[in-house]
C-alpha positions in Angstrom: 10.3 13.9 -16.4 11.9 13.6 -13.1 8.5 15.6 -11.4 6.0 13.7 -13.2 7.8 10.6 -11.5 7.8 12.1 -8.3 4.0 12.9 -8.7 2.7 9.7 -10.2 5.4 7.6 -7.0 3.2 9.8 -4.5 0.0 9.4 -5.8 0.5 5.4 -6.2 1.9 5.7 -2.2 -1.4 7.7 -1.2 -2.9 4.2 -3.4 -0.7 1.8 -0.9 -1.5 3.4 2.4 -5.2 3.4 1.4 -5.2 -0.4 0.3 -2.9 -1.5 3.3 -5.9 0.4 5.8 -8.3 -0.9 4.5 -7.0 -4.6 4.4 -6.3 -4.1 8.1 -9.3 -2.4 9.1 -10.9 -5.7 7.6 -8.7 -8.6 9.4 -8.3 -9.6 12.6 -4.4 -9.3 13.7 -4.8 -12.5 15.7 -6.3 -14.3 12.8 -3.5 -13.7 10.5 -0.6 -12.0 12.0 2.2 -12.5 9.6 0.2 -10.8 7.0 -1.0 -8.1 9.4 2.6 -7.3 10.0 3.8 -7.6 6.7 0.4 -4.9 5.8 2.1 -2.4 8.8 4.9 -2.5 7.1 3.9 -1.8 3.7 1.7 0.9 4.8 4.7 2.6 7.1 7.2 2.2 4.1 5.0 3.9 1.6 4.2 6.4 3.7 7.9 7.3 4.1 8.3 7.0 0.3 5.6 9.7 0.3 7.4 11.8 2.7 10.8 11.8 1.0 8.8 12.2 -2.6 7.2 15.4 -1.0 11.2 16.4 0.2 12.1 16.5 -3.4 14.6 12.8 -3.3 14.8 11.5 -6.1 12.9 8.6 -7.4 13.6 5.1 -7.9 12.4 3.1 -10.6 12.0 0.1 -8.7 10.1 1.4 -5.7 8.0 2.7 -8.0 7.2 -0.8 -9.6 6.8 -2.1 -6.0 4.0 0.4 -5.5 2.3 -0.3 -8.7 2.5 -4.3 -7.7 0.8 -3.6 -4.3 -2.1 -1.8 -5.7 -2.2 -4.4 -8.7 -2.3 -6.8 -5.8 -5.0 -4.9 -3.9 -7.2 -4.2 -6.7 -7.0 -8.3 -7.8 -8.0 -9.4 -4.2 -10.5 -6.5 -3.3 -13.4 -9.3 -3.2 -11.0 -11.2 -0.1 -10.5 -8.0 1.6 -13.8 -6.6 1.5 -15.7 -9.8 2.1 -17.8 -9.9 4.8 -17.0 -12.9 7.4 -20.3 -15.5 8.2 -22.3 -14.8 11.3 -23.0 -17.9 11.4 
């Protein structure tokens, strides 16, 4: 049980990195800096997460729910991250 865990914690960090990327490959970090930072941080924390799952550390339940919220989070605002701005 404790593997599956590990597996479905890194697989769900690769998800976090991926969605924090692409929301900052999409903003401006003058527009919005708070939540540019915040977005850094997200994607450097779960992509220590990933590293220490790799290690072997254990898992913790919580993170793990943290990680599923941020791609729940991701997938529910996909259309405000992906929109493209006016030209106009």
């Amino acid at each position: 049980m404790h593997t599956i865990l590990q597996v479905a914690d890194a697989f769900l960090c690769v998800l976090v990195v991926i969605a924090a990327a692409e929301y900052l490959r999409r903003v401006r970090p003058m527009d919005e800096p708070v939540l540019s930072a915040s977005f850094y941080l997200v994607a450097i924390a779960a992509f220590g997460s990933f590293i220490f799952n790799i290690k072997g550390h254990p898992v913790n339940p919580f993170t793990m729910t943290m990680h599923v919220a941020v791609v729940l989070y991701a997938i529910a605002r996909r259309g405000h991250i992906c929109k493209v701005p006016d030209q106009g």
